[in-house]
ZAMI-409866 format. One record per residue (C-alpha): residue number from 1; x, y, z. Coordinates in Angstrom, 2 decimals. Layout:
BEGIN
seq,px,py,pz
NUM,X,Y,Z
...
# end
This chain:
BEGIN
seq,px,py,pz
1,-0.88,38.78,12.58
2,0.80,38.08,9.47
3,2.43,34.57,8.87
4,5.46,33.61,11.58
5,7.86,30.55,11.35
6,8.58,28.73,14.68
7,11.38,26.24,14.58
8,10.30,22.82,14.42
9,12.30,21.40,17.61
10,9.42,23.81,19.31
11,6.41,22.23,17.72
12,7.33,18.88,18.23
13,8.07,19.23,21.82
14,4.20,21.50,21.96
15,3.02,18.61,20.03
16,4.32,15.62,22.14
17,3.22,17.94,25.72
18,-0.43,18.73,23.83
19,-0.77,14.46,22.90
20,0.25,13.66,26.35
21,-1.88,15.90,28.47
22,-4.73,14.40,26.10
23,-3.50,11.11,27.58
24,-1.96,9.26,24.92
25,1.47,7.44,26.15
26,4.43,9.34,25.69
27,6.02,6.79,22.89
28,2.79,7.41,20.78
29,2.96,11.12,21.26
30,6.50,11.66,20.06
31,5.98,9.01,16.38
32,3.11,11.05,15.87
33,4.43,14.39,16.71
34,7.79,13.92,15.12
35,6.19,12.60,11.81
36,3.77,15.68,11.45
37,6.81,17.72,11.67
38,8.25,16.04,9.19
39,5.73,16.11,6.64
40,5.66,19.82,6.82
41,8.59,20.01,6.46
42,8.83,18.34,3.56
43,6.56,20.91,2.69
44,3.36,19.01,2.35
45,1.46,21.24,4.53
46,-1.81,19.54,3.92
47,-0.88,16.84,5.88
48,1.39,17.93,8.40
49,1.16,19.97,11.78
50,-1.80,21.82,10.74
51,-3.64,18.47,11.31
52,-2.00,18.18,15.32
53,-5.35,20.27,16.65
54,-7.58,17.58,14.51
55,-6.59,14.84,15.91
56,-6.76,16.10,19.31
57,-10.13,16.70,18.86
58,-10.63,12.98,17.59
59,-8.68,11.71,20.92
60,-10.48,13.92,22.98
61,-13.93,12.52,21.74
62,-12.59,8.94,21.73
63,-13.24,7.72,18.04
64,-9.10,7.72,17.79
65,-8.25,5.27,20.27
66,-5.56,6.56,22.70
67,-4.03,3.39,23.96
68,-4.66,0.83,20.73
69,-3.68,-2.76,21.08
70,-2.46,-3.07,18.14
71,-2.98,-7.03,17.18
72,-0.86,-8.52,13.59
73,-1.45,-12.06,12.54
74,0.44,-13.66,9.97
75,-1.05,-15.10,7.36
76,1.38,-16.22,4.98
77,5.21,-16.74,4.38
78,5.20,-13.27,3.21
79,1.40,-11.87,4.32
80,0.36,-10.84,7.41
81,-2.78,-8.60,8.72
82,-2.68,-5.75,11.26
83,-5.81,-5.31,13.34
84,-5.53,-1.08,14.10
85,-8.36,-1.24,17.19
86,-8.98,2.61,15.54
87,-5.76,3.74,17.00
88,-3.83,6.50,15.42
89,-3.34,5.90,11.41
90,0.20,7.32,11.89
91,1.09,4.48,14.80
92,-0.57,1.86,12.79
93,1.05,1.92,9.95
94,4.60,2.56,10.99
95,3.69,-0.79,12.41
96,2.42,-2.16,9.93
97,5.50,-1.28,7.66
98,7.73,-2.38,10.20
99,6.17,-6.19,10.05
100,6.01,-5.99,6.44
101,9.76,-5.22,6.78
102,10.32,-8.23,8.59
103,8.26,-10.34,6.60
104,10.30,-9.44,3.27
105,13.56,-10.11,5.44
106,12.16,-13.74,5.41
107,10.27,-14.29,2.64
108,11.34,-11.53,-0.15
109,8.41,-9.91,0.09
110,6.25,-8.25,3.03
111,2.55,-7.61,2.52
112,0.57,-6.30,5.29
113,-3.50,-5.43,5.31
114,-4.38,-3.15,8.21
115,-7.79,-2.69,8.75
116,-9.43,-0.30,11.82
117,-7.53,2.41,11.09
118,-7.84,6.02,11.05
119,-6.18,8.94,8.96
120,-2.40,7.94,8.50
121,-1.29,11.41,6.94
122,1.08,11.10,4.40
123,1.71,7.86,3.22
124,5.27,8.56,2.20
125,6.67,8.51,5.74
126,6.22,4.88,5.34
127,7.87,3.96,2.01
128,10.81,5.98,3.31
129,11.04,4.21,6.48
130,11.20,0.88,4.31
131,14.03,2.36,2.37
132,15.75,2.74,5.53
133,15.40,-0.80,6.14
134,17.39,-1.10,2.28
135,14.32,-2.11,0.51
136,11.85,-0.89,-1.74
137,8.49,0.63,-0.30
138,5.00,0.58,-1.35
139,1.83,1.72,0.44
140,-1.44,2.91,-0.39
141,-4.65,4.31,1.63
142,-8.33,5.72,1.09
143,-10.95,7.65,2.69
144,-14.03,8.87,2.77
145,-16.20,9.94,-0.20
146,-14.22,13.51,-1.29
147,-13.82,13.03,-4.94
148,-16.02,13.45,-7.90
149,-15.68,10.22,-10.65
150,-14.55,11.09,-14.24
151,-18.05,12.34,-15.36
152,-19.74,12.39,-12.20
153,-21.48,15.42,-10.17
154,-21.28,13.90,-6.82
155,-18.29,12.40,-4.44
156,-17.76,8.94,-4.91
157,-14.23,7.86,-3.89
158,-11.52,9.38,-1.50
159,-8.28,11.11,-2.45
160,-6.81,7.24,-2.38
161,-2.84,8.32,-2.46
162,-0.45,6.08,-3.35
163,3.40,6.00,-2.61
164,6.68,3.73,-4.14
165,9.99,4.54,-2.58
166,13.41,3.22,-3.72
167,17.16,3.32,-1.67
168,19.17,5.33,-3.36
169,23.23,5.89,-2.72
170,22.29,8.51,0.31
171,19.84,7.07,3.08
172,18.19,10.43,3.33
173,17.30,10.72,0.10
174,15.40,8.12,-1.70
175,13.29,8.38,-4.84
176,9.82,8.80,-3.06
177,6.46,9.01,-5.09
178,3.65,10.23,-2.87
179,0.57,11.66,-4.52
180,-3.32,11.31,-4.21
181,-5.50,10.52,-6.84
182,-7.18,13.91,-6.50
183,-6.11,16.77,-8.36
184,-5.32,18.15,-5.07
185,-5.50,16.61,-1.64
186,-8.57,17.07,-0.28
187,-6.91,19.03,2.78
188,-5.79,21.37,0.80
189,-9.35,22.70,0.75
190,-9.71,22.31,4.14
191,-6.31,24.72,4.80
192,-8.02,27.35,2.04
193,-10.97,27.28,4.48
194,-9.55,27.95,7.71
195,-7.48,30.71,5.82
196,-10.30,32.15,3.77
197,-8.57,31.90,0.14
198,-9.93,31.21,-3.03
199,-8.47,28.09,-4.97
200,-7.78,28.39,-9.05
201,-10.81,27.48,-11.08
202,-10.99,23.66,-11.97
203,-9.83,22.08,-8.89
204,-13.16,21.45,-7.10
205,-16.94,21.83,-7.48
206,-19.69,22.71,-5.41
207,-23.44,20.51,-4.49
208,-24.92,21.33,-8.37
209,-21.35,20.09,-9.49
210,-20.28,23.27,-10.86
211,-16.59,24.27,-10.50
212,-16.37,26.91,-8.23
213,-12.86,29.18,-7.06
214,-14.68,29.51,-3.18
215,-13.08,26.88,-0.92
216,-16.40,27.20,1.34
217,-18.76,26.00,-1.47
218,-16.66,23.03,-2.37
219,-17.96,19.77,-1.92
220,-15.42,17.34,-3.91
221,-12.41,17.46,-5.76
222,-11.64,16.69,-9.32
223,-9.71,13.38,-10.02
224,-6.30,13.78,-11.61
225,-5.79,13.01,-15.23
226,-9.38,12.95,-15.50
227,-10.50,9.11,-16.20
228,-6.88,7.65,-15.28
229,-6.85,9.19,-12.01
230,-10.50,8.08,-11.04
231,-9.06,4.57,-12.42
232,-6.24,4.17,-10.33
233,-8.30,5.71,-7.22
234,-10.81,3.09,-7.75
235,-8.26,0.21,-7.95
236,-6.53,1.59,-4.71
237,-10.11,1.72,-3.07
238,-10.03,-2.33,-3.39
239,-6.75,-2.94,-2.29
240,-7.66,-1.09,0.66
241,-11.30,-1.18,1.46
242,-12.74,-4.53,0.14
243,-9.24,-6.57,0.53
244,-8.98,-6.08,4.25
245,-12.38,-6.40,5.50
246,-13.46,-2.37,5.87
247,-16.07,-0.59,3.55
248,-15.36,2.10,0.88
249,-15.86,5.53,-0.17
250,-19.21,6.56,0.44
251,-19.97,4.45,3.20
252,-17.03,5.43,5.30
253,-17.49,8.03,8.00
254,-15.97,11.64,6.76
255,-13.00,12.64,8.49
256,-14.16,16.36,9.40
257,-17.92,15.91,9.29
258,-18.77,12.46,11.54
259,-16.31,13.71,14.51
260,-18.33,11.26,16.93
261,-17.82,8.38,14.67
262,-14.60,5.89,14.03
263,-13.36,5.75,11.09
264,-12.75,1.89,9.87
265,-10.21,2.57,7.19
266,-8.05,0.12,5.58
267,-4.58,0.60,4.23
268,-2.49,-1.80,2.43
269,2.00,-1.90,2.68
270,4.77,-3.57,0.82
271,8.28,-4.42,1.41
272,10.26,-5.67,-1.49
273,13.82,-6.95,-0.34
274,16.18,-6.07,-3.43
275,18.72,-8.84,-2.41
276,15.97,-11.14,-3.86
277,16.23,-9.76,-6.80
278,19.44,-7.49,-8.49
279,20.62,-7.21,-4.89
280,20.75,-3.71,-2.90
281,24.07,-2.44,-3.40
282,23.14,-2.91,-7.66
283,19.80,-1.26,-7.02
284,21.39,1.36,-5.08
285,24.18,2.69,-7.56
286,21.83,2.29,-9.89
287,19.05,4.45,-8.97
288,21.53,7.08,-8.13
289,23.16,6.74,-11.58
290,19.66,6.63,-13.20
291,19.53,10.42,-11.34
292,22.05,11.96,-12.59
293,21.33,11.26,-15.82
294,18.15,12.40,-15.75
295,19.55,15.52,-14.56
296,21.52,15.49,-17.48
297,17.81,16.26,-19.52
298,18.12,19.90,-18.40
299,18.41,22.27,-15.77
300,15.34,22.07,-13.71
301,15.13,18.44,-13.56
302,14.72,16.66,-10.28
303,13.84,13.63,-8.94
304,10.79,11.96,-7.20
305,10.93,13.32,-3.71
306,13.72,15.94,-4.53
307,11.37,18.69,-4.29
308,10.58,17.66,-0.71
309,14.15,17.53,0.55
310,14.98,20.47,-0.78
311,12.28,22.39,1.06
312,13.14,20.00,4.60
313,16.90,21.96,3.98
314,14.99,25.38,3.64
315,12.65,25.16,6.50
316,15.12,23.83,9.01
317,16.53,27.07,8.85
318,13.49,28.96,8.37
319,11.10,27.38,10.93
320,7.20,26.11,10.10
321,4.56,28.57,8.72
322,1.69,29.19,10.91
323,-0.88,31.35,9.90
324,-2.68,34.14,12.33
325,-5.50,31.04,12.62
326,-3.12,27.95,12.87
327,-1.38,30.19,15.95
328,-5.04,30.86,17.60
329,-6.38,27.41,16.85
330,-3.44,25.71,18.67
331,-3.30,28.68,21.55
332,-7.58,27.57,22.47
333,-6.10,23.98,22.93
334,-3.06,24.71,24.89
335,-5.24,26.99,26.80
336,-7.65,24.35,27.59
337,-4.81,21.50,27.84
338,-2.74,23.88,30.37
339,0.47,23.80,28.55
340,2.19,26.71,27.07
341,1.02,28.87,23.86
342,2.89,27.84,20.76
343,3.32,31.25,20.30
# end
């Protein structure tokens, strides 16, 4: 089978009915379904649906919690910390944004340390959904050891990602950085894998540290920018790991090798409130002005998260890629779920 599209109305809905037969609660099953649509989307397909049969693994064994009680205590005028109880990463830190929203509506400023998490997928779903809120967004994650340190052989630190997101004129549309600290995420190995493609030469290495082009042999990625990437990973680490109580890199349990283990990661959010400051409205017909006249530089010139809503636009119409294996993988679980094929 060569690869379909399927419209993305259909995989949320097989999403949501997949989530729910695996007994989460219907409100849980539709954030996390809906935002895993959206990422891909956005075209970040290493974090979107192709994640869905992942998870339901993780629920299925227990070490994502189905029904979380999520607990936040605040700390602070403007600080507050969000106890996860290894609940879905996606659940937990949509709430955790949304306190450190509320926080900034008080204070200025929201900052909110979650801790007991698990993977949150891409962190720029929450940045945007600050923006929403007419402030500016910043988050930042880690994970397990899956990245090689500027002159090392060996994983040390995770793909640590970080995202900043600012309101622009249109809601839709704000200027939204979200990037890891690898040269690639680490799932895009994981999607060469399943698909059996080689990845260009440079990206990743295998156990004698070599670089190697075979996605089966790889055993780390490279940081990006060489010694400023493994920098700003290693920063991001603390802010996550060490700040909020929960361990780092290599003592973390891997996402796709400890299955039967929790994962006890920490994440960290921000909420700025621009009336504090220059006020919204300034910051908004600002930012868009700023824009265009960057776009004034030359003709291929976009903005931070421009990319992504041009490809949203695209693959409404088009539908989501699945691959021959994506399509089998998530017909074995609807199979054994008793809900319909995706396909």
């Amino acid at each position: 089978m060569n690869e379909v599209f399927i419209q993305h109305k259909i995989v949320i809905d097989w999403s949501i009915k997949a989530f729910e037969a695996m007994g989460v609660p219907l409100q849980d099953a539709s954030l996390i379904a809906n935002s895993l649509t959206e990422t891909s989307l956005f075209g970040i397909d290493s974090h979107g649906i192709a994640r869905v049969t992942h998870y339901l693994k993780r629920f299925q064994n227990g070490t994502i919690n189905k029904t979380a009680n999520l607990q936040f205590e605040r700390t602070a005028a403007s600080t507050g910390r969000l106890n996860g109880d290894d609940g879905h990463g996606i659940l937990i830190m949509t709430h955790a944004s949304d306190r450190a929203i509320d926080l900034a509506r008080e204070a200025g400023t929201g900052v909110v340390g979650v801790f007991n998490s698990s993977h949150c997928g891409a962190i720029g779903l929450y940045t945007r959904r600050i923006t929403k809120a007419g402030m500016i967004g910043f988050a930042f994650t880690h994970s397990d050891s899956l990245v090689v340190p500027y002159g090392g052989k060996d994983p040390f630190l995770g793909t640590n990602p970080i995202s900043i997101a600012f309101p622009t004129l249109d809601e839709e549309a704000p200027v939204c950085l979200d990037m890891a600290t690898s040269i690639v995420p680490w799932n895009f190995i994981m999607n060469a894998k399943r698909e059996k493609k080689k990845i260009p030469i440079g990206l990743g290495i295998d156990s004698q540290g070599n670089d190697s082009v075979d996605a089966e042999q790889i055993v780390a990625v490279k940081p990006m920018a060489d010694h400023k990437g493994y920098a700003l990973a290693f920063l991001i680490e603390l802010l996550c790991g060490p700040l909020n109580s929960m361990n780092f890199g290599p003592n973390l349990p891997s996402m796709y090798k400890d299955l039967e283990k929790k994962r006890k990661l920490g994440s960290l959010v921000v909420a700025i409130d621009p009336d504090r400051f220059g006020g919204i409205n300034y910051v908004r017909s600002v930012v868009s002005r700023m824009i265009e006249q960057a776009k004034g530089y030359g003709e291929n010139i976009k903005f931070p998260g421009e990319p992504e809503y041009a490809k949203k636009k695209e693959r409404l119409n088009t539908g989501l890629p699945f691959s021959s294996s994506m399509i089998a993988d998530f017909n074995i679980w609807a199979e054994n779920l008793h809900i319909n094929p995706i396909y």
